[in-house]
C-alpha positions in Angstrom: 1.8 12.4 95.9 -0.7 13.7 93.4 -0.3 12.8 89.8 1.1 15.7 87.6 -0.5 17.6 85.2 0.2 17.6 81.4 -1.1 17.8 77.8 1.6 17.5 75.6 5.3 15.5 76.1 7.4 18.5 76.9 5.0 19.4 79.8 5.7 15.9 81.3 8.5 15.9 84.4 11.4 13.4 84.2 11.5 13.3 87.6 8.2 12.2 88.7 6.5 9.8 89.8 9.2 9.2 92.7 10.2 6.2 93.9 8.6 6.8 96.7 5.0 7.3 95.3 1.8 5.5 96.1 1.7 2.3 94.1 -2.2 3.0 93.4 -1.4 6.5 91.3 0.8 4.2 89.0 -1.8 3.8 86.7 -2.7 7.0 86.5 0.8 7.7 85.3 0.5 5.6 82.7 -2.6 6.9 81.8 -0.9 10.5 81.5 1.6 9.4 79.1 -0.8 7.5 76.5 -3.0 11.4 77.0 0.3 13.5 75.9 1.6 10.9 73.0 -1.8 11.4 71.7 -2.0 14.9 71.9 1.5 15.5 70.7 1.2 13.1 67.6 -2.7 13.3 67.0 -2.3 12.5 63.2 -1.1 9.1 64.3 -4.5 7.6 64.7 -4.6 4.5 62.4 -3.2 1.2 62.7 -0.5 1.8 60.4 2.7 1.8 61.9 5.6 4.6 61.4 8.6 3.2 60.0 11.2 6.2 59.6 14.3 6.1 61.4 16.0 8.1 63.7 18.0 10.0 61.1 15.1 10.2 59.1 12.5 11.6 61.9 15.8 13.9 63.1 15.8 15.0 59.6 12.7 16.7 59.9 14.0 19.4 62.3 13.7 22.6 60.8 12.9 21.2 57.5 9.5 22.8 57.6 10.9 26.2 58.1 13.0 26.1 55.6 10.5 25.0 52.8 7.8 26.9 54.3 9.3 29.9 51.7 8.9 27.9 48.7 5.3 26.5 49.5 4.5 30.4 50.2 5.4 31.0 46.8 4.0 27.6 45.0 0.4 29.6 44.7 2.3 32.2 42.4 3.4 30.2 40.3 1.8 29.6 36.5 0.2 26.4 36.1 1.8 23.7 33.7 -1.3 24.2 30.8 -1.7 27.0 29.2 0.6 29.6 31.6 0.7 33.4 31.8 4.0 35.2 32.7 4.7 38.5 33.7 7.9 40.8 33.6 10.6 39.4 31.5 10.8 35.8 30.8 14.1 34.2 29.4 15.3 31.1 27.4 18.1 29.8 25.7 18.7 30.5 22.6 18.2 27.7 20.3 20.4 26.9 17.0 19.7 28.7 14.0 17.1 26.6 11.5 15.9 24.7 15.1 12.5 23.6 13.3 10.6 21.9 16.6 7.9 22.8 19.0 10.5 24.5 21.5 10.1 27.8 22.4 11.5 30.7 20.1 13.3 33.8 21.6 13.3 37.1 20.3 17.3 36.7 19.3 16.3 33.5 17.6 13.7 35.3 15.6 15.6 38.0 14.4 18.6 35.5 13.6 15.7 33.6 11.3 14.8 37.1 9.5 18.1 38.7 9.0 19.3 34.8 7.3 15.6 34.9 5.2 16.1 38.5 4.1 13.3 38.3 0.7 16.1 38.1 -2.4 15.0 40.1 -5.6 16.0 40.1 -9.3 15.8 42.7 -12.0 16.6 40.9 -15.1 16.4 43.6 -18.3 16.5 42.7 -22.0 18.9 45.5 -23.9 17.9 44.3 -27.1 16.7 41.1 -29.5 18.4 38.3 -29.8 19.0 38.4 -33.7 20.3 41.9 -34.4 23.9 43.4 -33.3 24.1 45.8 -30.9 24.2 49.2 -31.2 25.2 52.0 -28.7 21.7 53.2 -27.0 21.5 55.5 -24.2 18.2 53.7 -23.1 18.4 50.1 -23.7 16.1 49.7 -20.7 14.8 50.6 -17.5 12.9 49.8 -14.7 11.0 51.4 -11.4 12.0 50.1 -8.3 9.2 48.8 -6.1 10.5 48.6 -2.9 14.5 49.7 -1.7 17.1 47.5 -2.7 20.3 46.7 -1.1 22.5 45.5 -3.9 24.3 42.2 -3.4 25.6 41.7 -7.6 25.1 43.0 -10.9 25.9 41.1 -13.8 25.2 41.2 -17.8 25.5 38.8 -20.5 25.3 38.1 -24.1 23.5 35.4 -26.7 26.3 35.7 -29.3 29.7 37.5 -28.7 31.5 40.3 -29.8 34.0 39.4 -32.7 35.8 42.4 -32.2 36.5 44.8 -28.9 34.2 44.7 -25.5 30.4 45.4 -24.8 30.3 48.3 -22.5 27.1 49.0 -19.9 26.4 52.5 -18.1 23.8 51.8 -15.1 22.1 54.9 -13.7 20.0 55.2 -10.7 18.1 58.4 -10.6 20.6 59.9 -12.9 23.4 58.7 -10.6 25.9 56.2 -11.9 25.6 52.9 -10.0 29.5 51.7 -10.5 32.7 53.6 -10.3 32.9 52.9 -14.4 31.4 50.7 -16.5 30.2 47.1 -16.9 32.1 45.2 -19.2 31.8 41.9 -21.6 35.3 41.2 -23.1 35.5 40.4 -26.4 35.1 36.6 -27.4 33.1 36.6 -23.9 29.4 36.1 -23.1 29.4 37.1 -19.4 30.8 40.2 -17.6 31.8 37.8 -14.6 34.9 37.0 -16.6 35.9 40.6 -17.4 39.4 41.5 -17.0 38.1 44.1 -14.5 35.0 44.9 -12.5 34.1 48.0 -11.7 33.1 48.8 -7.9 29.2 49.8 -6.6 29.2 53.2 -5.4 25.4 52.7 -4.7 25.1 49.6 -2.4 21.2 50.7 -2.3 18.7 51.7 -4.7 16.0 53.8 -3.3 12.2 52.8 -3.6 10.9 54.3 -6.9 14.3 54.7 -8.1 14.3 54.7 -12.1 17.3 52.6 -13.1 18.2 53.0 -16.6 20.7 50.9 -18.8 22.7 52.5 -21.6 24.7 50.6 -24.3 28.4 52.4 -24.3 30.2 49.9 -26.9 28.2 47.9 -28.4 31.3 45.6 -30.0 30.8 44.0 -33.2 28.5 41.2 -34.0 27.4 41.2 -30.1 24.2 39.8 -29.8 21.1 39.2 -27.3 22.5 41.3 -24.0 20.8 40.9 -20.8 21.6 43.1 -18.3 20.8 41.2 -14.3 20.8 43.4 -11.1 20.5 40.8 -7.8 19.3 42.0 -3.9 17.7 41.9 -0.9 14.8 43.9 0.8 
């Protein structure tokens, strides 16, 4: 019979040549299947042999389609040095006070300013340090620069009063800053260990604000008073 036609494997016919075919067209047969391995495998032209296995070469079966997708994409991507992203890109957060060459995100930024908030202190001498005190409705003042959100207020003396307790009016604008006044006890050099505190009712003084001190009661003998007003901007 005549030899059949092919070009690739899966054109070839299991059932040919038949056994009885002309002896003479066998190597032509032969020479048909050598053609079609060729053509179907054409990358297989060196010497070097193929050593996967039969799992590994079945493996292959549809693997190509399904990375075909991601090699579609690998074009989009941004390259390794110096990238350029678009949309929205995301990270974990790292641990406040991370100090490394990781990448910041916007939550870990604004954690890092709202724990650095800039602190601020108004320290105000009422008076010398050598005479006593004496009631004065403005023992100081200042101009704020910038707002202020309170955090403490404190005063303090160089010498004590021998007899009742140094009293402090604080005024923003005219407007009391505490719910009463700011007390030294007497035999006491610091208001932190008055017998009572009196409460802010302003938690923020205003830029430009003129904040005045006033001595109430100025005790007896009390010395060298320093009046301290503590925040953040």
């Amino acid at each position: 019979m005549t030899v059949e036609t092919a070009t690739f494997i899966s054109q070839l016919d299991q059932s040919k040549p038949p056994g009885s075919d002309f002896k003479a067209e066998g190597d032509d047969h032969l020479r048909l299947v050598k053609t079609t391995l060729k053509n179907s495998f054409p990358n297989f032209g060196t010497v070097v042999a193929c050593n996967a296995t039969a799992t590994e070469m079945n493996f292959l079966v549809g693997v190509t389609e399904l990375i075909q997708p991601v090699l579609t994409q690998v074009p989009l991507k941004s390259p390794i040095d110096s990238p350029t992203f678009t949309g929205i890109a995301r990270a974990d957060t790292a641990p406040p006070g991370t100090n490394t060459t990781q990448l910041a995100t916007t939550e870990f930024v604004q954690v890092a300013i709202a724990d650095s908030d800039v602190g601020l202190k108004y320290q105000l001498s009422c008076s010398d340090l050598t005479s006593d005190l004496v009631a004065n409705p403005q023992a100081a003042y200042f101009r704020a620069q910038s707002p202020i959100a309170v955090t403490e207020v404190r005063a303090s003396l160089l010498t004590a009063s021998s007899s009742g307790a140094v009293t402090v009016r604080i005024t923003v604008n005219g407007a009391n800053l505490f719910t009463g006044l700011l007390q030294i006890d007497q035999g006491e050099k610091t208001s932190l260990t008055a017998a009572s505190t009196p409460s802010l009712l302003l938690t923020t003084i205003p830029d430009d604000a003129e904040v005045v001190i006033e001595i109430v009661s100025p005790g007896v003998g009390a010395k060298g008073l320093i009046v301290s007003i503590k925040g953040s901007v």
